[in-house]
ROSE-4610 file (N, C-alpha, C; in Angstrom, 1 decimal, always signed):
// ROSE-4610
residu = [X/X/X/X/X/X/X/X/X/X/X/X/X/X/X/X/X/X/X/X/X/X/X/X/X/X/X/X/X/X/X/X/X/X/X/X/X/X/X/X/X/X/X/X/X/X/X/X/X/X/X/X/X/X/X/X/X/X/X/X/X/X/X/X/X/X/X/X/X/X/X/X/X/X/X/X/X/X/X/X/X/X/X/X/X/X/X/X/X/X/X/X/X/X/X/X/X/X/X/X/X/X/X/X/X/X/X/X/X/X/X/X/X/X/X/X/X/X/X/X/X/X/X/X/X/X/X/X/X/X/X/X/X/X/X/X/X/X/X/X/X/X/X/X/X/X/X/X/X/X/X/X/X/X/X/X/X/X/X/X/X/X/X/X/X/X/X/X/X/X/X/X/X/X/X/X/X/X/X/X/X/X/X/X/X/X/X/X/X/X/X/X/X/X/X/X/X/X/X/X/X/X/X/X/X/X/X/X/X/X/X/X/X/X/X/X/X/X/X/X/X/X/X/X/X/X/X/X/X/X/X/X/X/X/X/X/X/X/X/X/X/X/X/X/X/X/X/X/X/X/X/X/X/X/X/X/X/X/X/X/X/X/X/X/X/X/X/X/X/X/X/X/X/X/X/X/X/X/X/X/X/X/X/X/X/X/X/X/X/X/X/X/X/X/X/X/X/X/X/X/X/X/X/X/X/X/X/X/X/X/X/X/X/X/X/X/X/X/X/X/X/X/X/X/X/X/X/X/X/X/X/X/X/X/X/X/X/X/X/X/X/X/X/X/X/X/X/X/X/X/X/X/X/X/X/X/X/X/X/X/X/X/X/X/X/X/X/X/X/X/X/X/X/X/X/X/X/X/X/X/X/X/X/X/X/X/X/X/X/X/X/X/X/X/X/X/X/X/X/X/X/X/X/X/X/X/X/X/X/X/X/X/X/X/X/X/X/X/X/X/X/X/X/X/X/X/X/X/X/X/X/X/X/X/X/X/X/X/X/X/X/X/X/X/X/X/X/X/X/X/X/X/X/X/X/X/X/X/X/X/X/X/X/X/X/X/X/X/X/X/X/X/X/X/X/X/X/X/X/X/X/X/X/X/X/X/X/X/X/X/X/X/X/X/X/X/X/X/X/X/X/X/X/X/X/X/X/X/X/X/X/X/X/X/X/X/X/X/X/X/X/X/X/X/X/X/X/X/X/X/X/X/X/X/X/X/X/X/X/X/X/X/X/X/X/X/X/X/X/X/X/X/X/X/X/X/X/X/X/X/X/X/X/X/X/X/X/X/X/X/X/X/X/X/X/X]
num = [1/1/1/2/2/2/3/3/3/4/4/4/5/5/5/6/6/6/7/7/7/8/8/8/9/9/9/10/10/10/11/11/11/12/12/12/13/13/13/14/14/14/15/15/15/16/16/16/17/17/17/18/18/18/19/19/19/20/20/20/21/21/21/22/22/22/23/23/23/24/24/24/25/25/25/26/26/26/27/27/27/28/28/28/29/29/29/30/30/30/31/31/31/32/32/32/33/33/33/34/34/34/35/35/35/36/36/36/37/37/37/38/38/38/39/39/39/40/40/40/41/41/41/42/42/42/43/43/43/44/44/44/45/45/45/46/46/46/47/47/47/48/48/48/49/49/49/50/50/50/51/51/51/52/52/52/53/53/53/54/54/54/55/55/55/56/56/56/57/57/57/58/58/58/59/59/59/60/60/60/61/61/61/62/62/62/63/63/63/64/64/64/65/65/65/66/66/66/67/67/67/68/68/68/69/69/69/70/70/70/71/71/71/72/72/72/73/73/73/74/74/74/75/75/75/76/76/76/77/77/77/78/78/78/79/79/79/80/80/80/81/81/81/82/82/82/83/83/83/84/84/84/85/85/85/86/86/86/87/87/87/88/88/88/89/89/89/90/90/90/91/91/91/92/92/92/93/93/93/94/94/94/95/95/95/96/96/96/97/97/97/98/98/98/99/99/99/100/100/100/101/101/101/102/102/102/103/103/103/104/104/104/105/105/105/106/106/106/107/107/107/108/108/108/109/109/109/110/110/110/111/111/111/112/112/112/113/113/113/114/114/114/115/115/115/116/116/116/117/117/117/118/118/118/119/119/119/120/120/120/121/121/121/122/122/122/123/123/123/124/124/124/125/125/125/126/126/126/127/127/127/128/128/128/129/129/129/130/130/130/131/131/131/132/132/132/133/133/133/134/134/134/135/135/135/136/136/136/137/137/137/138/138/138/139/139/139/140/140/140/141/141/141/142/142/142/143/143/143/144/144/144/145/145/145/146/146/146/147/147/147/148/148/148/149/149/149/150/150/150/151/151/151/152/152/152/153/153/153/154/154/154/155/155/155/156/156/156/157/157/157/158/158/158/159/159/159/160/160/160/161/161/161/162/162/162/163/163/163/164/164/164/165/165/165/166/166/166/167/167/167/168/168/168/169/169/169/170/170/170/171/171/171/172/172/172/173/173/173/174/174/174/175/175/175/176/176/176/177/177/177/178/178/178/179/179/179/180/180/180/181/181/181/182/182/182/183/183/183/184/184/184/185/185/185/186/186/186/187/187/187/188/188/188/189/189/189/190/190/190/191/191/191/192/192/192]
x = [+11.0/+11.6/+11.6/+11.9/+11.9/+10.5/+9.2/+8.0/+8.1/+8.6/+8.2/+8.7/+10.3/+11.4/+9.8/+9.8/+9.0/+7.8/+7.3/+6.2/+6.7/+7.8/+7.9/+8.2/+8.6/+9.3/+8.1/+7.6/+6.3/+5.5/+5.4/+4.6/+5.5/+6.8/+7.6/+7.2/+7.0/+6.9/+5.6/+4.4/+3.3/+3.1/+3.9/+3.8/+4.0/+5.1/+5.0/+4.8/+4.1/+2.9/+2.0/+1.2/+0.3/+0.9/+1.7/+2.5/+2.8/+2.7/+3.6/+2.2/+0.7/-0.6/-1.4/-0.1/-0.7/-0.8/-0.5/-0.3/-1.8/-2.5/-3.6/-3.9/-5.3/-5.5/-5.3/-5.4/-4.7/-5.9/-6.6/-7.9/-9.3/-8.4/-9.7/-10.1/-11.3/-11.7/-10.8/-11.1/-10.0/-11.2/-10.1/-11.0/-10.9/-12.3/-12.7/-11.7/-11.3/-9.8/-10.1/-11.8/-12.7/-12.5/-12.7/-13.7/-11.5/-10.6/-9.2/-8.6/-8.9/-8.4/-9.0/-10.7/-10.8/-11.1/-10.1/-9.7/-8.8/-7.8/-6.7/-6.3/-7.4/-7.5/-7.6/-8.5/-9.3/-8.3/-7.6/-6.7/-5.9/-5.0/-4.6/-4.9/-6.2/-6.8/-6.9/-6.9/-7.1/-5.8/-4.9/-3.6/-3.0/-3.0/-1.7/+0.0/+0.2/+1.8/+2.8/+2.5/+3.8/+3.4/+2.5/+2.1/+2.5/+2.0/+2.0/+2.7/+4.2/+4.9/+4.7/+4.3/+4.2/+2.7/+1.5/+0.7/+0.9/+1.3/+1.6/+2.3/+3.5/+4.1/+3.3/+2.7/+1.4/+0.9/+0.2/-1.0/+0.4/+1.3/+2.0/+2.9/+3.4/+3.4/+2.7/+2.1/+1.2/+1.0/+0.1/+0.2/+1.2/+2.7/+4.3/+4.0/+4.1/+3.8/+3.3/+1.8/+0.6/+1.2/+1.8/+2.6/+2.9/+4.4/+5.2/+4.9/+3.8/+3.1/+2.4/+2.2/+1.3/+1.9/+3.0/+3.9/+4.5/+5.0/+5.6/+4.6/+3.1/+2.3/+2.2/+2.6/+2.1/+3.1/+2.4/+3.5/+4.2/+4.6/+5.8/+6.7/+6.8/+7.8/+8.3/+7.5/+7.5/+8.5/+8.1/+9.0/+10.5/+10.6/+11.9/+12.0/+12.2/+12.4/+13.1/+11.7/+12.7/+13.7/+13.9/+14.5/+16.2/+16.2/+17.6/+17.5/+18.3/+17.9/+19.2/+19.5/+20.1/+18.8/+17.8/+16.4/+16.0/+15.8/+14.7/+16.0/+17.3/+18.1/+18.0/+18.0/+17.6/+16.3/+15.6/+13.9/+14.2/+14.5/+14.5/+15.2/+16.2/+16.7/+16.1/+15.9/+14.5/+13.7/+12.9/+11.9/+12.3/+13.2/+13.9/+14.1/+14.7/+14.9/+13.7/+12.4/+11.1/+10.6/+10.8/+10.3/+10.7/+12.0/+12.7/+12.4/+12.4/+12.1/+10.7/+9.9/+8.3/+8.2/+8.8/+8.6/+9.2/+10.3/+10.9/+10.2/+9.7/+9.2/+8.0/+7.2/+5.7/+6.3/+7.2/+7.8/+7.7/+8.5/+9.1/+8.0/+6.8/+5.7/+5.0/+4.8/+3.9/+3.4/+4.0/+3.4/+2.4/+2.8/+2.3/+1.0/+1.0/-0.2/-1.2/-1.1/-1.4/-2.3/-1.7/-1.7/-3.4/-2.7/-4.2/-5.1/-4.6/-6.1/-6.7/-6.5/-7.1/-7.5/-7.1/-8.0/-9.1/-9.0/-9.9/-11.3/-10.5/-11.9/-12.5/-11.9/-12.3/-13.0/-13.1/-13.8/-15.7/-15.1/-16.5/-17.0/-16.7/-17.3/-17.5/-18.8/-18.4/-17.9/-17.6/-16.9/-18.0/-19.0/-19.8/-20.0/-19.5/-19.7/-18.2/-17.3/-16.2/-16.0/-16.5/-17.1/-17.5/-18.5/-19.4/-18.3/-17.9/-16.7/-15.8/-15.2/-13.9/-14.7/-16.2/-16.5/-16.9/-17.5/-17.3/-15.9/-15.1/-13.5/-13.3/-13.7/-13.7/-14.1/-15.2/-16.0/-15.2/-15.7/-14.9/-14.8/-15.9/-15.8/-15.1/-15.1/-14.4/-13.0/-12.3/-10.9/-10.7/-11.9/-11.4/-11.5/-12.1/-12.4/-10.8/-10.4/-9.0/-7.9/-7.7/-6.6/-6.8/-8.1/-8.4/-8.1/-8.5/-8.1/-7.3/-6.2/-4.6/-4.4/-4.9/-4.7/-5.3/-6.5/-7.2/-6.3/-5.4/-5.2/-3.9/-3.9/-3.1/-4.6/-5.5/-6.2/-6.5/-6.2/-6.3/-7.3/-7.9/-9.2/-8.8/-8.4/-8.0/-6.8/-5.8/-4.5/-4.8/-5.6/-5.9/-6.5/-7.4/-8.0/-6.8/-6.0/-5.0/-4.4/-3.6/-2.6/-3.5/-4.7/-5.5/-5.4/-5.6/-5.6/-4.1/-3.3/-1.9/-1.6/-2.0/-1.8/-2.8/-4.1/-4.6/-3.8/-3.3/-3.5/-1.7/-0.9/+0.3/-0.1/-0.6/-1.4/-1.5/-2.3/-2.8/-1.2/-0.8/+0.4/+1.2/+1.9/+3.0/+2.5/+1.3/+0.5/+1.1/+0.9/+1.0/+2.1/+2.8/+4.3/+5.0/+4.5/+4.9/+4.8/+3.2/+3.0/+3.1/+3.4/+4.5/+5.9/+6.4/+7.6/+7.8/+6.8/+6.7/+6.5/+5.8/+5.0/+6.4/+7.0/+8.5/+9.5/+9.6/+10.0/+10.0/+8.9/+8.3/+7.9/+8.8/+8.7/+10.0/+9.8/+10.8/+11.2/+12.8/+13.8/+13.1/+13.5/+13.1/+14.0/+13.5/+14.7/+15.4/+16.6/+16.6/+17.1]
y = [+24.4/+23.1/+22.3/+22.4/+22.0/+21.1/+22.0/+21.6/+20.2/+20.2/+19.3/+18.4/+18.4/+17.2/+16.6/+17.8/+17.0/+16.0/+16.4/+16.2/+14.3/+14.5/+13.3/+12.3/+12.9/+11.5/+11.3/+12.0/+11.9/+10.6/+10.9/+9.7/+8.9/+8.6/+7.4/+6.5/+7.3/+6.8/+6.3/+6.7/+6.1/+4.5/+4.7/+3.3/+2.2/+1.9/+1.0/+0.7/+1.6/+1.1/+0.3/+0.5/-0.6/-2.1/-2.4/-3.6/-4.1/-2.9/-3.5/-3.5/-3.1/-3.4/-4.6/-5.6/-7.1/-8.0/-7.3/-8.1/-8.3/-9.7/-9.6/-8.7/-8.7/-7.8/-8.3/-7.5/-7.5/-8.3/-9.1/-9.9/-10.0/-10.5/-11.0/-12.4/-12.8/-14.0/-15.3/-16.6/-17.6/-17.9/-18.3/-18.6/-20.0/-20.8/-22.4/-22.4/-23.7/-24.6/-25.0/-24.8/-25.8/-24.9/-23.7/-22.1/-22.0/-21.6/-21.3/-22.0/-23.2/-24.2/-24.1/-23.9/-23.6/-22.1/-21.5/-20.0/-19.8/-20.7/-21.1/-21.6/-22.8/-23.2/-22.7/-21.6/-20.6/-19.2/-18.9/-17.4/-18.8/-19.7/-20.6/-20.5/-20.8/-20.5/-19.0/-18.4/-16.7/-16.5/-17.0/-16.3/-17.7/-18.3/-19.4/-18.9/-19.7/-19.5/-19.5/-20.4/-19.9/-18.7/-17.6/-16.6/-15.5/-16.0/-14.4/-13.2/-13.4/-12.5/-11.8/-12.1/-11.7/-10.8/-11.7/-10.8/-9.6/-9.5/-8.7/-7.5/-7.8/-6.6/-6.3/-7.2/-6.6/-5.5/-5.5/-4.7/-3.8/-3.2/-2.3/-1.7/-2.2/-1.6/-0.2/-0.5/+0.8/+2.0/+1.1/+1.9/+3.0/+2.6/+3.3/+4.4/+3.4/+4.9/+5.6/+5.8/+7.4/+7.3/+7.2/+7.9/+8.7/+8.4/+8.9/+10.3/+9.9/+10.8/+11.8/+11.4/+12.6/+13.5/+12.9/+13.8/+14.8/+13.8/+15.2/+16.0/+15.8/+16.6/+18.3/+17.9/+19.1/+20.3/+21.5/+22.4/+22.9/+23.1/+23.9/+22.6/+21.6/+20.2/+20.2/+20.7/+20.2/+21.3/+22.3/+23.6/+23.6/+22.7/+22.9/+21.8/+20.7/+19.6/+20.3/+20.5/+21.3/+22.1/+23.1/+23.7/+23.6/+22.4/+21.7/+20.0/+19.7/+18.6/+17.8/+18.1/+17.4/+16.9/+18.2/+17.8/+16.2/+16.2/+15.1/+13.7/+13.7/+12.9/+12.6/+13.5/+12.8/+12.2/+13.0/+12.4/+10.8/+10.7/+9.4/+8.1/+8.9/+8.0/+7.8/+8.1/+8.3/+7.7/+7.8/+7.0/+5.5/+5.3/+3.8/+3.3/+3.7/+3.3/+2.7/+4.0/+3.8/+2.4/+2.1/+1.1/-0.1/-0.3/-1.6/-1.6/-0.8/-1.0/-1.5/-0.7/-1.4/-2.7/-2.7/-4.1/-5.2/-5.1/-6.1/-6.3/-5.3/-5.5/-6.1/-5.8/-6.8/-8.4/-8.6/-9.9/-10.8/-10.2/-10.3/-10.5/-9.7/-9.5/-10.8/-11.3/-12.5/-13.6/-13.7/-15.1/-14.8/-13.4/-12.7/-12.6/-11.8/-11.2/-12.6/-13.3/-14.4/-14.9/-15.0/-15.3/-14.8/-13.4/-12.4/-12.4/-12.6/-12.5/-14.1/-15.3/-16.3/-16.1/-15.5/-14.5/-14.0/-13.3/-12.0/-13.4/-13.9/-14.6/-15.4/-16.3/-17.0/-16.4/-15.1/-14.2/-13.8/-13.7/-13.4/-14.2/-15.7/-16.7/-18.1/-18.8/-20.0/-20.7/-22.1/-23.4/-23.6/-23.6/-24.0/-22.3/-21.2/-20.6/-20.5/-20.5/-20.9/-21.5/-22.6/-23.6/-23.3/-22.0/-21.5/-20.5/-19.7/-19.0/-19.3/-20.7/-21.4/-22.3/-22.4/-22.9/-21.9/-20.8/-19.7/-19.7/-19.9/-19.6/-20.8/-21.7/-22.9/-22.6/-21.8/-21.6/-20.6/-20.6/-19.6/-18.5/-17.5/-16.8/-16.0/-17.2/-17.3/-16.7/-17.8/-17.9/-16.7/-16.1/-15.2/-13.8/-13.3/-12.9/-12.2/-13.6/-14.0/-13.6/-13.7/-13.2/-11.7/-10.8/-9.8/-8.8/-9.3/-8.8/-7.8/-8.7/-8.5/-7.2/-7.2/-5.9/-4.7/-4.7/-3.6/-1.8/-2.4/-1.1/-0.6/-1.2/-0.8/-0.2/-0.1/+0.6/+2.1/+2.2/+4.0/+5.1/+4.1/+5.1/+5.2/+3.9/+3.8/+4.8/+4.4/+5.2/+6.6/+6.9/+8.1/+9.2/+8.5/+8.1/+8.9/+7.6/+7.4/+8.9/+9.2/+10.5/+11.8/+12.1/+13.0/+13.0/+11.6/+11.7/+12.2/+11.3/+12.4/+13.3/+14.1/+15.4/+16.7/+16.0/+16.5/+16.6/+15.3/+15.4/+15.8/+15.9/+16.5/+18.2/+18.6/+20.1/+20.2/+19.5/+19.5/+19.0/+18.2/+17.8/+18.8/+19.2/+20.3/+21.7/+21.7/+23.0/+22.5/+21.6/+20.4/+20.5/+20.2/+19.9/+21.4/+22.3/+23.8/+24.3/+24.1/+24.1/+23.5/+22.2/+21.3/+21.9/+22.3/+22.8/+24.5/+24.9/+26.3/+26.5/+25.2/+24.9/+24.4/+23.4/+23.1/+24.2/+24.5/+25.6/+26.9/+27.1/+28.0/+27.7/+26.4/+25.7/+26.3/+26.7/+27.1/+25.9/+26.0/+24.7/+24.5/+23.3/+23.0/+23.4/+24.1/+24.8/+23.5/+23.5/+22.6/+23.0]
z = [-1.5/-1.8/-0.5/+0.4/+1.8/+2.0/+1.6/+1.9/+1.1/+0.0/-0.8/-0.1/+0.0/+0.5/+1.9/+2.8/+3.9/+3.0/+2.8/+1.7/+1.3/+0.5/+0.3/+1.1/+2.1/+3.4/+3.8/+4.6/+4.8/+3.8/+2.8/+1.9/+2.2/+1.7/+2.0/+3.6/+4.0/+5.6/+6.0/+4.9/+4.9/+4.2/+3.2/+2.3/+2.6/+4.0/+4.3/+5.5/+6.1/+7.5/+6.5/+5.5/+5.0/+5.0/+5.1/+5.2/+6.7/+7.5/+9.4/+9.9/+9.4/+10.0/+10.1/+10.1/+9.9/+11.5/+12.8/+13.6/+14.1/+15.0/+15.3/+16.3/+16.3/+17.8/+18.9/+19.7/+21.0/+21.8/+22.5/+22.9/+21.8/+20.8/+19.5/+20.1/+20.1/+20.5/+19.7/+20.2/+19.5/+18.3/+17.5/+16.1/+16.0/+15.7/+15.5/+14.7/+15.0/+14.3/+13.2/+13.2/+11.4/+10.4/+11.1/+10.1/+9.9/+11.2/+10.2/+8.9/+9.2/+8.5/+6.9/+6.9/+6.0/+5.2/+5.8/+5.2/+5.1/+5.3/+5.2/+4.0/+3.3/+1.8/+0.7/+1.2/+0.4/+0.3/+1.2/+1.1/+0.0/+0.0/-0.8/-2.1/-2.6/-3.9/-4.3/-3.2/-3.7/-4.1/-3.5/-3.3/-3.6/-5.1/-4.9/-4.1/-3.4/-2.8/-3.7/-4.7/-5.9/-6.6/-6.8/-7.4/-6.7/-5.3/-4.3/-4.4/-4.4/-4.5/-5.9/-6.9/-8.4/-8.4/-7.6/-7.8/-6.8/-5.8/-4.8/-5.5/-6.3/-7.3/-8.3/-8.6/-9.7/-9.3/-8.3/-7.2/-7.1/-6.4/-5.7/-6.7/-7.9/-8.8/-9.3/-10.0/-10.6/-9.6/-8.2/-7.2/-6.4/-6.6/-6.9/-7.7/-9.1/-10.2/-10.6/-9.9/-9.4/-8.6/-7.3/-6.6/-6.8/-8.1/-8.2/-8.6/-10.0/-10.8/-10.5/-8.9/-8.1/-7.7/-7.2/-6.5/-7.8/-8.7/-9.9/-10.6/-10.5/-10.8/-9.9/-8.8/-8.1/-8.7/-9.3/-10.2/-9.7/-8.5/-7.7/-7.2/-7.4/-7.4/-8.7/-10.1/-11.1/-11.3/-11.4/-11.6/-11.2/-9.8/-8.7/-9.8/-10.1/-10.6/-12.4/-12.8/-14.5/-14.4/-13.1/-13.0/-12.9/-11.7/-11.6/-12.2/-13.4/-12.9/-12.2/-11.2/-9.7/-9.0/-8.9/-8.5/-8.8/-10.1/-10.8/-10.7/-10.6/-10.8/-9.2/-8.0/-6.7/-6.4/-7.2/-6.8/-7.3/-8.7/-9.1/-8.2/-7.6/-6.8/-5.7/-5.2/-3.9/-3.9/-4.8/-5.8/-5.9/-6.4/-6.6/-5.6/-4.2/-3.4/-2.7/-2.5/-1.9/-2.8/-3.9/-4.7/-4.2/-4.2/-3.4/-2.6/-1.2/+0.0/+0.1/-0.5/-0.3/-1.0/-2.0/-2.7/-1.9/-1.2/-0.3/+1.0/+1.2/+3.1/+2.5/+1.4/+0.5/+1.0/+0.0/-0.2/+1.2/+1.7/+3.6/+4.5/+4.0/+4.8/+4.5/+3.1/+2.6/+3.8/+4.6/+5.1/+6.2/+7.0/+7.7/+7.1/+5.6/+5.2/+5.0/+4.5/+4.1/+5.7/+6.6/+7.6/+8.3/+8.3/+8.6/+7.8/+6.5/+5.8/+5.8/+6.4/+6.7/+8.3/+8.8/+10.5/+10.0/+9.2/+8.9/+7.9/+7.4/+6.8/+7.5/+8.3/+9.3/+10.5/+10.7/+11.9/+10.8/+9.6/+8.9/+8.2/+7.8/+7.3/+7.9/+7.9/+7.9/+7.3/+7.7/+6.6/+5.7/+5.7/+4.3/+3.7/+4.0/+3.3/+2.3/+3.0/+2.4/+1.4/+1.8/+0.5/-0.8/-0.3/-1.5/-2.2/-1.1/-2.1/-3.2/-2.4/-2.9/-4.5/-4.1/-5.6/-6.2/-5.9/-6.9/-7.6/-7.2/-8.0/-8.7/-8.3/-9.1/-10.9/-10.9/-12.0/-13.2/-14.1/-15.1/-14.9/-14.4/-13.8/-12.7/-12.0/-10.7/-10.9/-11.5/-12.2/-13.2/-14.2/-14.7/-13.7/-12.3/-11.5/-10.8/-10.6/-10.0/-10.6/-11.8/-12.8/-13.3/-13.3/-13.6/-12.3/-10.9/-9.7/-9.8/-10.1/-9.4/-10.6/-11.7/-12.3/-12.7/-11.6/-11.1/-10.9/-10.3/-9.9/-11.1/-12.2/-13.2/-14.2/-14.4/-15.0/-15.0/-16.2/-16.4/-15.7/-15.1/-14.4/-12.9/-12.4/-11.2/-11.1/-11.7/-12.1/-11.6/-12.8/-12.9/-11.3/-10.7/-9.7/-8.5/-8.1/-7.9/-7.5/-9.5/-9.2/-8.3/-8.7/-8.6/-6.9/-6.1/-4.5/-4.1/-5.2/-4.8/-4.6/-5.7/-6.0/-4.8/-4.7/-3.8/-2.3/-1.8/-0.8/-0.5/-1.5/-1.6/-1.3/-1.6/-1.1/+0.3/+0.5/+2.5/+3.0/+2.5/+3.6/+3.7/+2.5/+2.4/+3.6/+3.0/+4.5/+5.7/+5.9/+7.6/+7.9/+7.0/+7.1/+7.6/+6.9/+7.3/+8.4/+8.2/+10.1/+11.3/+11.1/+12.1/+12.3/+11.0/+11.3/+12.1/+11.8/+12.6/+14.0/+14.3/+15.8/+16.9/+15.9/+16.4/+16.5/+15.7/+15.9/+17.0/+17.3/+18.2/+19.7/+19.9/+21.5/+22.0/+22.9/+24.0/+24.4/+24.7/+24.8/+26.4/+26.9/+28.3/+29.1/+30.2/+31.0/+31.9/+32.4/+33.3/+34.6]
């Protein structure tokens, strides 16, 4: 049971480094004031500002719940879990908590993210390609492109996808985790 508990902080503690990886680099060249400005428009259209926070839970949603699903898939969690349920009534709470917390620091993060990803387009496009993009979305296409996006990662394949990397890689960690803790373990204290 231990492996698991490690197991899970462990993921918890990865979920929202994806969110604190938004600062620029450290001597990135300066970016033309023409090319930010207009990637700046265009993250705008990709990302309306009154939407953001909604599509953002869209997207991190689902992605939560193969989490969650991965993690209760692995049979020796699932077993300790049927077995008590104090188990599955702490997980859940756990769970819940990891939910809010990632969902808030998303929210929190928005202007930031927003921010970078008009960097990041601005380093790989020009203003007339920009252009070309921003009228791509103009089109029906475009627009229906835009609204199908954001619910990518709620599809049953992806999902599915998804639990399977969980469950996998809930395997290798709990190993890691074991043998992190054995290695710690096995350090002689510092003399002084």
């Amino acid at each position: 049971m231990r492996g698991y508990l490690g197991a899970m902080l462990l993921a918890s503690a990865l979920i929202p480094s994806v969110a604190q990886a938004q600062t620029s680099p450290v001597g990135a060249p300066a970016l033309d004031p023409a090319r930010l400005a207009a990637a700046h428009e265009l993250i705008d259209i990709l990302m309306p500002p009154a939407t953001r926070a909604q599509m953002v839970e869209s997207m991190m949603t689902p992605m939560l719940a193969n989490l969650r699903q991965g993690m209760t898939q692995n049979p020796d969690f699932a077993k300790t879990m049927n077995a008590d349920p104090r188990v599955k009534a702490l997980f859940d709470t756990f769970m819940a908590r990891q939910q809010t917390r990632t969902m808030t620091m998303m929210r929190d993060a928005l202007p930031g993210m927003s921010d970078a990803m008009a960097r990041a387009y601005a380093r790989r496009f020009d203003v007339a390609q920009m252009r070309d993009i921003k009228a791509f979305f103009g089109t029906p296409t475009g627009r229906l492109y835009m609204q199908q996006s954001y619910t990518i990662m709620a599809d049953p394949d992806v999902g599915a996808w998804q639990r399977t990397m969980m469950a996998n890689s809930m395997t290798g960690v709990q190993a890691d985790v074991a043998d992190f803790a054995k290695q710690i373990a096995a350090l002689e204290p510092k003399k002084k």
